[in-house]
FIKOLPA-340353 format. One record per residue (C-alpha): x, y, z; residue in one letter. Coordinates in steps of 0.05 Angstrom, whole numbers, padded with zeros to 5 digits, always signed. Layout:
<pts>
XYZA/...
</pts>
This chain:
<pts>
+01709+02013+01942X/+01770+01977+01961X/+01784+01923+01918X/+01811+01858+01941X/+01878+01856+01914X/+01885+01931+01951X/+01859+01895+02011X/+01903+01845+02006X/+01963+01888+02001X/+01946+01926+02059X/+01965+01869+02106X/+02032+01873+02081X/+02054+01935+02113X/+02021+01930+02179X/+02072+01936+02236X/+02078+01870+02268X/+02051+01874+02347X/+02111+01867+02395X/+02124+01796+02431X/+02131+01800+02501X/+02166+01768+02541X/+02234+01715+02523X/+02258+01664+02572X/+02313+01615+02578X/+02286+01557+02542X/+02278+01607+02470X/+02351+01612+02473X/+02360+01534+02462X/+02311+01536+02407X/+02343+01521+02335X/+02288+01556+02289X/+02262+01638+02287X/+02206+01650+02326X/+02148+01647+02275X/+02096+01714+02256X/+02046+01730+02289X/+01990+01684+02257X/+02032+01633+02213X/+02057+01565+02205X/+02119+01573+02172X/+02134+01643+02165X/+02190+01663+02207X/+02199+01731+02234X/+02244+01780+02202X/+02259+01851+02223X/+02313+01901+02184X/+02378+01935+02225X/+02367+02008+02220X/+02430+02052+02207X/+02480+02049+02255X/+02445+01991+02286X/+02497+01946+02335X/+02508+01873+02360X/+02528+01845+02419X/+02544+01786+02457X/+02486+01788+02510X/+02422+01840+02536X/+02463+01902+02561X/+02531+01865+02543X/+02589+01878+02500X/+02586+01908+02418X/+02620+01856+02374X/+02606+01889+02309X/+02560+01946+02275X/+02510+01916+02222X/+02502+01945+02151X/+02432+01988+02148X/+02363+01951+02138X/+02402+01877+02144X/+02346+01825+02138X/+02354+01792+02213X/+02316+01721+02235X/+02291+01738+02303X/+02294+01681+02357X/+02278+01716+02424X/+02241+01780+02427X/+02224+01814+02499X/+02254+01859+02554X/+02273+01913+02493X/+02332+01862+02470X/+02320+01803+02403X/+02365+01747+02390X/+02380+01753+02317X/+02419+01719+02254X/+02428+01734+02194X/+02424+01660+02165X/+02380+01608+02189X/+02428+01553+02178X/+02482+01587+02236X/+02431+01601+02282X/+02433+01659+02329X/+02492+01703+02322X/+02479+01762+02373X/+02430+01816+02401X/+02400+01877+02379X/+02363+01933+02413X/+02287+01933+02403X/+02284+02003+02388X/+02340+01993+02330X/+02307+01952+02287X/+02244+01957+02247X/+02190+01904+02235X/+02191+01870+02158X/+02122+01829+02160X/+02137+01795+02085X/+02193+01796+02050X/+02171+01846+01990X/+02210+01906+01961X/+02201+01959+01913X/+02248+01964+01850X/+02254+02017+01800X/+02226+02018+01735X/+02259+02048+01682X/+02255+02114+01672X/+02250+02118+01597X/+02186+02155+01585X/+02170+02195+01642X/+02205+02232+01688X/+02256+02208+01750X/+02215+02192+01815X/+02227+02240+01880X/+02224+02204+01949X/+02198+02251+02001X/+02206+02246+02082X/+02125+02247+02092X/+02061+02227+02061X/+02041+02298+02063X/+02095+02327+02018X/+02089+02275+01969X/+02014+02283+01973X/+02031+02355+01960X/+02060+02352+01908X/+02021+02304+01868X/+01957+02349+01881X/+01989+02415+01863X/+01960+02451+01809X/+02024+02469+01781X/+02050+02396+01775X/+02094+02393+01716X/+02127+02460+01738X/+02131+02443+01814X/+02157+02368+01799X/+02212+02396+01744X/+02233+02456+01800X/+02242+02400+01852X/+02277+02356+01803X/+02318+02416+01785X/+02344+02422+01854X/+02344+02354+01871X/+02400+02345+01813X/+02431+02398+01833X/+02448+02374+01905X/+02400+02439+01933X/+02330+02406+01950X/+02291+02472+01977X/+02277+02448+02065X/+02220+02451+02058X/+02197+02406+01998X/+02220+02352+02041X/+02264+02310+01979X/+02306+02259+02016X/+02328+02216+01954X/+02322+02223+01882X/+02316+02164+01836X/+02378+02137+01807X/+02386+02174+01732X/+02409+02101+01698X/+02361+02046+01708X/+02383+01993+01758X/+02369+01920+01738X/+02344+01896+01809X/+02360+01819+01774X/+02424+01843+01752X/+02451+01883+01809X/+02400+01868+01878X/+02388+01921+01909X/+02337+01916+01976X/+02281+01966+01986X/+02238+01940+02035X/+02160+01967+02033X/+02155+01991+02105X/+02084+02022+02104X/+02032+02046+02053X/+01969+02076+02029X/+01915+02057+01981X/+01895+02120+01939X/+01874+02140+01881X/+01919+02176+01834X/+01896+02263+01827X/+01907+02263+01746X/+01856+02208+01734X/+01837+02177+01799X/+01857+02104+01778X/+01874+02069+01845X/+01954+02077+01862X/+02000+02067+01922X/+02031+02107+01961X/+02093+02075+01989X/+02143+02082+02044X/+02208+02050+02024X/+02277+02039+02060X/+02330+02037+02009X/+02397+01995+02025X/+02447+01972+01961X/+02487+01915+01966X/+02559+01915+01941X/+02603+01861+01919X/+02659+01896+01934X/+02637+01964+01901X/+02644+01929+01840X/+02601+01900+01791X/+02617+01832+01763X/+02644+01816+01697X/+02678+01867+01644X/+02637+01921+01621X/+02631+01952+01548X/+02675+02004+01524X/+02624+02026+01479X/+02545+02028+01469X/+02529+01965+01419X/+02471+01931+01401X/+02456+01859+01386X/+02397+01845+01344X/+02370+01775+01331X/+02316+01759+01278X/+02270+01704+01296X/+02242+01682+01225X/+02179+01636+01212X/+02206+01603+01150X/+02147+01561+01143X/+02112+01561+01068X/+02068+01621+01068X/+02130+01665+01097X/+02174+01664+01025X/+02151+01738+00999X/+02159+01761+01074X/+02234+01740+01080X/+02257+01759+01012X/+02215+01827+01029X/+02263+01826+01096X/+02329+01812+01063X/+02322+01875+01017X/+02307+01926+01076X/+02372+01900+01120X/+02407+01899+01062X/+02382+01972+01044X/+02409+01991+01117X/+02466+01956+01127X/+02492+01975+01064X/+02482+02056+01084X/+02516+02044+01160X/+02569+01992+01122X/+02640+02021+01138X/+02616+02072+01183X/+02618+02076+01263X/+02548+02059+01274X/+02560+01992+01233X/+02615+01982+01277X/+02566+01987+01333X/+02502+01951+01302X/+02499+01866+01299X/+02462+01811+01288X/+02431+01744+01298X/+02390+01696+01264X/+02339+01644+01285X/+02295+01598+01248X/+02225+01565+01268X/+02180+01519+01234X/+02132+01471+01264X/+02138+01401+01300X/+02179+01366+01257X/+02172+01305+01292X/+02094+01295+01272X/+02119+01328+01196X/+02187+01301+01183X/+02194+01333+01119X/+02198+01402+01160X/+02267+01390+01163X/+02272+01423+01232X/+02235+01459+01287X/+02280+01517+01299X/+02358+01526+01282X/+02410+01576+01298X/+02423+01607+01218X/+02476+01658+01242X/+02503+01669+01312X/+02505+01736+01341X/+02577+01757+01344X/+02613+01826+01330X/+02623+01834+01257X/+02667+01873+01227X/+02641+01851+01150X/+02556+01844+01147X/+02557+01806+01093X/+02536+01736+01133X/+02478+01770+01150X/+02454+01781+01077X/+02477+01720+01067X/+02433+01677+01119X/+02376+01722+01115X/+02374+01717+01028X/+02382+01626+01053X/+02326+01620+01099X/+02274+01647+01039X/+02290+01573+01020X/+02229+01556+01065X/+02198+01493+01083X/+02164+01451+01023X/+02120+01416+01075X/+02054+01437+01103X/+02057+01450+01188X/+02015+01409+01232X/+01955+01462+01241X/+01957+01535+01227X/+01992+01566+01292X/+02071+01558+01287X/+02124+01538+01346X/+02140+01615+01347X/+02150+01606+01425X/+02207+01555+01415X/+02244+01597+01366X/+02236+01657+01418X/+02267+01620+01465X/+02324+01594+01426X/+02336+01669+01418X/+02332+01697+01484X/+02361+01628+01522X/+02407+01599+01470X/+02439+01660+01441X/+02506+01689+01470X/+02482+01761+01491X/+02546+01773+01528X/+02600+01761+01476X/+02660+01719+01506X/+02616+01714+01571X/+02653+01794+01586X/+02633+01845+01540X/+02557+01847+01539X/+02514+01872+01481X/+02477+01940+01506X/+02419+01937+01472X/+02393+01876+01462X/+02335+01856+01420X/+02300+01798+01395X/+02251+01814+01332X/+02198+01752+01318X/+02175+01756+01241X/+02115+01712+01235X/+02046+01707+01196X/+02020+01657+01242X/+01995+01656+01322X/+02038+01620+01380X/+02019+01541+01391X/+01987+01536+01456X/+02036+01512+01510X/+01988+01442+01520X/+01992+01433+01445X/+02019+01367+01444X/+02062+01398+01379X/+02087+01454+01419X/+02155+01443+01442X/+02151+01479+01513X/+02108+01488+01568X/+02130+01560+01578X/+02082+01605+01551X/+02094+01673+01524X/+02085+01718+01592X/+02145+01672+01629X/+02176+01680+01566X/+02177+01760+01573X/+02188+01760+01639X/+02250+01714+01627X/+02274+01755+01564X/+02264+01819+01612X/+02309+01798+01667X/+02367+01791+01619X/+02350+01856+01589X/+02327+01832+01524X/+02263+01866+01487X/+02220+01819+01446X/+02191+01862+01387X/+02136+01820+01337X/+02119+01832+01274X/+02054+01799+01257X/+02027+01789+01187X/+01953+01787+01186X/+01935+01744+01124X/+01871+01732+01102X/+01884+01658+01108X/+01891+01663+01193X/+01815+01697+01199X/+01791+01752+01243X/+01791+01706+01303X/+01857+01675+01298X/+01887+01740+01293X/+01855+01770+01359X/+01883+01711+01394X/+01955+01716+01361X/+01956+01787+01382X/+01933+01782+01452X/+01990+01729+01454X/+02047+01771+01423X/+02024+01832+01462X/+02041+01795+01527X/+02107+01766+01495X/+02131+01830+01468X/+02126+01877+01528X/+02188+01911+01556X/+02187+01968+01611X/+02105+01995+01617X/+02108+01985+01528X/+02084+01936+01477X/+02127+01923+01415X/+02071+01885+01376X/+02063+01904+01307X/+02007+01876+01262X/+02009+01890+01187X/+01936+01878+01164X/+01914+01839+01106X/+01992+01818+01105X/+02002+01864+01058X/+02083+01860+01035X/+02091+01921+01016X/+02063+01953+01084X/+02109+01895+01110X/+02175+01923+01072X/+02160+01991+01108X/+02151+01967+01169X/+02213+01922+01170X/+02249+01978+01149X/+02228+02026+01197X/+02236+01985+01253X/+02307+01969+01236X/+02333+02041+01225X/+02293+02059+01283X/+02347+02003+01323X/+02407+02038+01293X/+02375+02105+01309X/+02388+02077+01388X/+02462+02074+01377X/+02460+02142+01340X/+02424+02172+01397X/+02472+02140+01441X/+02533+02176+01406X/+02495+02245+01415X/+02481+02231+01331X/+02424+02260+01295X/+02368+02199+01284X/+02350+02182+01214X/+02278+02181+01243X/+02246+02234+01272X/+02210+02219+01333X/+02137+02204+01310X/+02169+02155+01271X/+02208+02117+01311X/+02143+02113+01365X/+02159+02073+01431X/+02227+02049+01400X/+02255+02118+01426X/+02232+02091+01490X/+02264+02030+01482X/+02335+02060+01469X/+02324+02101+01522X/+02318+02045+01570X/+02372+02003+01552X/+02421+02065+01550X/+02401+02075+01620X/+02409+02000+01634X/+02477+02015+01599X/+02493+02071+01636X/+02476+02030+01706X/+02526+01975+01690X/+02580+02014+01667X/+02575+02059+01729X/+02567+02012+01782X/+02502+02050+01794X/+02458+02035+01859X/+02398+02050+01877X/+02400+02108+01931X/+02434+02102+01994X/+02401+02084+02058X/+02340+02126+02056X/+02280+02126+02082X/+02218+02158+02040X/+02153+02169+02014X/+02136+02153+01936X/+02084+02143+01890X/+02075+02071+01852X/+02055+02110+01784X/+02093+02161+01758X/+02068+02226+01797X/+02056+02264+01728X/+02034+02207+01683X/+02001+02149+01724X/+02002+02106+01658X/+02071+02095+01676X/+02091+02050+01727X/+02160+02081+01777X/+02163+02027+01823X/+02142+01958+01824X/+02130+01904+01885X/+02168+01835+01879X/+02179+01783+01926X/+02241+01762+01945X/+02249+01692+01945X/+02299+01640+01980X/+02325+01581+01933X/+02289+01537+01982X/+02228+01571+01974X/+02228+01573+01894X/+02253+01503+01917X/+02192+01488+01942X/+02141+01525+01894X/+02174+01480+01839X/+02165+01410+01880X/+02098+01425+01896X/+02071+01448+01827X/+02101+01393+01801X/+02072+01342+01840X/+01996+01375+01835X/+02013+01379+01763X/+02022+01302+01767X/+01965+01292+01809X/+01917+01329+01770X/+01931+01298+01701X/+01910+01233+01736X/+01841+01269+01747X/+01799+01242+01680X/+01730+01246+01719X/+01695+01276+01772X/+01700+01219+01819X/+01783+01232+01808X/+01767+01302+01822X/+01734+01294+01876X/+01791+01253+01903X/+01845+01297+01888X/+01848+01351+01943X/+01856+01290+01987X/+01915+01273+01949X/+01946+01345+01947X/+01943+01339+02034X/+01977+01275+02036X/+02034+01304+01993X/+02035+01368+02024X/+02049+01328+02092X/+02097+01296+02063X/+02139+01350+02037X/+02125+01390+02111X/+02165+01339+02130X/+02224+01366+02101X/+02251+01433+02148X/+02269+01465+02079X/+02204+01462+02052X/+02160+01518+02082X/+02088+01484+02076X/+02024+01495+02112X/+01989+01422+02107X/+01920+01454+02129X/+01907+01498+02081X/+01844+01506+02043X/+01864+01524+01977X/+01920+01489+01929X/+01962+01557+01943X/+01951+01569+02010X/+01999+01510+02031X/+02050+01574+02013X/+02047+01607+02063X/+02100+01658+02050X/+02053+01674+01983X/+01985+01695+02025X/+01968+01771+02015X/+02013+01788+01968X/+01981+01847+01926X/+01963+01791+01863X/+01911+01757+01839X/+01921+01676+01821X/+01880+01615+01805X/+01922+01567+01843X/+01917+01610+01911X/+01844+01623+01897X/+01825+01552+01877X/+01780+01511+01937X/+01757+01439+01940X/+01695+01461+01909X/+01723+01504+01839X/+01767+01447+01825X/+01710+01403+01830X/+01667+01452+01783X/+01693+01436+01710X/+01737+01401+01674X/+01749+01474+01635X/+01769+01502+01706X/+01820+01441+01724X/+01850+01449+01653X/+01861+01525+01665X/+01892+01518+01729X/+01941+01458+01705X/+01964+01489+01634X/+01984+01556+01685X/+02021+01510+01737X/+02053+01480+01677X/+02085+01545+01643X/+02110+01567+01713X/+02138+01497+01736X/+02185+01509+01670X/+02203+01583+01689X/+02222+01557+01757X/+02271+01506+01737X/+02307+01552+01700X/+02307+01599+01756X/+02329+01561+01803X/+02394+01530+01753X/+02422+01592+01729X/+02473+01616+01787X/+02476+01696+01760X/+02404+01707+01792X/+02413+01689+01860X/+02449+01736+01921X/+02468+01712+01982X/+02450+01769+02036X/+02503+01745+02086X/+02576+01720+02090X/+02575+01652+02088X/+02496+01633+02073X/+02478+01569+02048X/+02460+01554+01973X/+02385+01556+02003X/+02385+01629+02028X/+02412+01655+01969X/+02370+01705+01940X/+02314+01726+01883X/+02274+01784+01869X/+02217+01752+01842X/+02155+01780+01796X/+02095+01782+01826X/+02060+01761+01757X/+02096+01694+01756X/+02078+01673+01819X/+02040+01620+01822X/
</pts>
């Protein structure tokens, strides 16, 4: 049985049926053509290799376009389209027919990293990927082709056409488009969970062949402890202060403490509704390169001077002293030289306040927060003391919150100490820690203090950001224009995501998600009974009309569902309450309304910041407007 998210996410990759037929009056027109079936979707196709422009059908070559360029398609008929590459300078030339190939949304495939399973082989055909991951020699056959593949020799007739890039490529970082051309739902041979099979087109794109900014000299690592220096927390930090101290005083004057620094953050509670708090969070040390630890020690041995006030409920702000950490600190020291590994470590015996808390400090909860902290290449590890005093309950929902906060490339660095026990703490803090140096060790080509079962997923993590590391310092793209065949989940371990779908987005169109889940977030706080329910769908068309108004805003004003006005969102391969909510589940409960409204909330917040920091967007042409620049988006935070 197919489900419906696989349905869904077969529409994506059908090839779009050919218009026929362009006339005189098309070539006047000032907007794309739209798809075949939408409102506001314009139609898109990709140059192929080699692919050129010219003037007129059958007239003169101005200029060859770079392979798989996204083109806006105006005229389509007699085997010719009038194309741009911008919507705001209209139509630019014409391509052959035959030259390009159909894009029906605009999704692509990036790399996962490749720390934990093995690199990813695209293949020419279904069949020999197929053949591969059903061969009963698997681990042998893949290493063989891997083997060869590395060594520039692919055998004929395995059929390799690209391998995947040995350092991870950070698609936010460095874009890099791989349009999904075509694909099939399967099931996976090893343990028949359902995986796709995907063909991809592969095309970098270059800022000159260089990559922005100053890169490191040398593998570093930044470290920045998040401490909960509420009451209950005073054993825990004192407990904390003795391991560092322990291991900074064995790396002290060596290379690796040369190579090893750190950060620290404090978090309390609201300290507006308890004044005597004395804060909410507050930068204790900033992260800079050190060549003397001894702040560290320092700030670490002052923040066991804990509050000497009780917090306003159980649960902490441990969100807002996350985010401090991952938004406030200064990851790339001087704005050049960025820290390699970086790594935020939350020490806590208390759960997250909800993000509708009225003490909670920001609407973001903690998967935006991840996905935010991911994207600058930051790993969120927690440390989570169980006490007897938070209950069996609490701490089910405290973990289940942490897990999603503290997830970094297909692991979970959530670590609960049970019955807060601070001795089991002290070991844990301390393995943890050496396990971080142990990255830079590795890094060097050192012997680790820990051996492997030890360290756990941390080897993982070093792995990952070495390869990020690696990436940056080589320029690395992702492989040259290509087209192939590969497998979603790692062919020998599907518990491992290789590639992953994103959407990329416009400005205007994050533009345009933000506006409208702000205003139905403003609507539906007005909705305190059923007859305001009942109302409010009403309300959402009106302001949907409105904003259609706008040419920048790409809205469908008879949709059926608060997400459908989106058009560019519809069968995307994910699952949402805002594009699956109707007239009739708002209408249902208040429960339901509340649900959808705290979600809209903690993405309206990601958004924002999206769409104000400048080092995530790419323009895809010379010259494109602010609007067209460029996101690769997450498919989770979608709303």
């Amino acid at each position: 049985m197919i489900s419906a998210t696989r349905r869904a996410f077969l529409l994506l990759v059908l090839i779009l049926a050919s218009q026929s037929g362009w006339n005189a009056t098309a070539l006047a027109q000032d907007r794309p053509l739209l798809a075949e079936g939408r409102k506001t979707i314009y139609l898109r196709v990709l140059s192929r290799p080699g692919t050129l422009l010219f003037d007129a059908p059958d007239g003169t070559a101005q200029r060859q376009l770079p392979a798989f360029q996204p083109l806006y398609v105006y005229t389509d008929g007699a085997g010719w389209m009038n194309v741009s590459r911008s919507l705001a300078g209209g139509p630019e030339g014409w391509v052959r027919r035959k030259d390009v190939v159909d894009w029906k949304q605009n999704i692509v495939a990036a790399f996962t990293s490749s720390a934990g399973r093995k690199r990813q082989l695209l293949f020419d055909t279904e069949t020999q990927l197929r053949a591969l991951m059903t061969h009963e020699s698997l681990q042998a056959q893949q290493d063989r082709m891997l083997a060869d593949a590395v060594a520039g020799k692919p055998a004929p007739d395995d059929g390799i056409v690209a391998i995947e890039p040995a350092d991870f490529v950070n698609i936010v970082e460095r874009l890099y488009l791989m349009p999904i051309l075509d694909f099939r739902q399967d099931l996976h041979p090893l343990n028949y969970d359902d995986n796709l099979l995907m063909q991809v087109a592969s095309v970098p794109l270059r800022e000159g062949g260089e990559q922005a900014g100053a890169i490191a000299d040398d593998f570093d690592a930044g470290i920045v402890f998040v401490f909960d220096t509420t009451q209950s927390m005073d054993p825990y930090i004192a407990r904390t202060k003795e391991a560092v101290q322990r291991i900074v005083g064995d790396i002290r004057d060596t290379e690796i403490g040369t190579r090893v620094h750190f950060g620290v953050v404090a978090f309390r509670d609201n300290d507006g509704a308890v004044p005597a708090l004395g804060y909410r969070t507050r930068l204790l040390l900033p992260l800079e390169r050190r060549s003397d630890p001894s702040p560290v020690i320092e700030t670490i041995h002052a923040a066991t001077r804990v509050a000497t006030a009780s917090s306003p409920g159980f649960n902490e702000d441990s969100l807002a002293g996350v985010e401090d950490a991952v938004e406030g600190i200064t990851w790339e020291a001087d704005g050049r030289d960025p820290f390699d590994a970086r790594v935020v470590v939350l020490i806590t015996d208390a759960g997250p306040k909800n993000p509708n808390d009225p003490n909670a400090r920001s609407d973001i909860g903690p998967a935006e927060l991840q996905a935010a902290a991911k994207d600058k290449g930051i790993a969120i590890m927690t440390l989570h003391l169980q006490t007897p005093a938070g209950g069996a309950a609490q701490h089910a929902w405290a973990r289940d919150q942490y897990e999603r906060l503290s997830r970094f490339q297909g692991d979970t660095y959530y670590y609960g100490i049970s019955d807060g026990s601070p001795e089991a703490f002290e070991a844990s803090i301390t393995t943890l820690v050496t396990a971080l140096t142990d990255v830079i060790r590795t890094a060097r080509d050192e012997q680790p203090v820990l051996p492997p079962e030890e360290a756990g997923n941390v080897v993982n993590l070093g792995l990952a950001m070495q390869l990020a590391y690696l990436g940056r310092l080589r320029d690395t793209q992702a492989p040259d224009v290509i087209r192939g065949w590969i497998s979603e989940r790692a062919v020998e371990d599907p518990s491992r995501l290789a590639v992953e779908p994103r959407l990329l987005v416009t400005r205007n169109e994050l533009a345009t998600m933000a506006d409208l889940l702000s205003e139905l977030l403003t609507l539906g706080e007005q909705s305190r009974n059923a007859e305001d329910a009942a109302s409010f769908f009403t309300q959402v068309r009106d302001v949907v009309a409105r904003m259609a108004r706008n040419p920048d805003r790409l809205l469908d004003p008879d949709s059926d569902t608060l997400g459908g006005a989106l058009e560019f969102l519809e069968d995307l391969p994910y699952e949402s309450q805002l594009m699956l909510t109707t007239e009739a589940r708002w209408q249902q409960s208040a429960m339901n309304r509340r649900q959808i409204l705290d979600g809209v909330r903690q993405k309206l917040v990601l958004y924002r910041k999206w769409l104000l920091d400048p080092t995530i967007w790419t323009p895809l042409s010379e010259n494109a407007p602010d609007g067209e620049y460029v996101f690769a988006m997450p498919f989770d935070v979608l709303p």
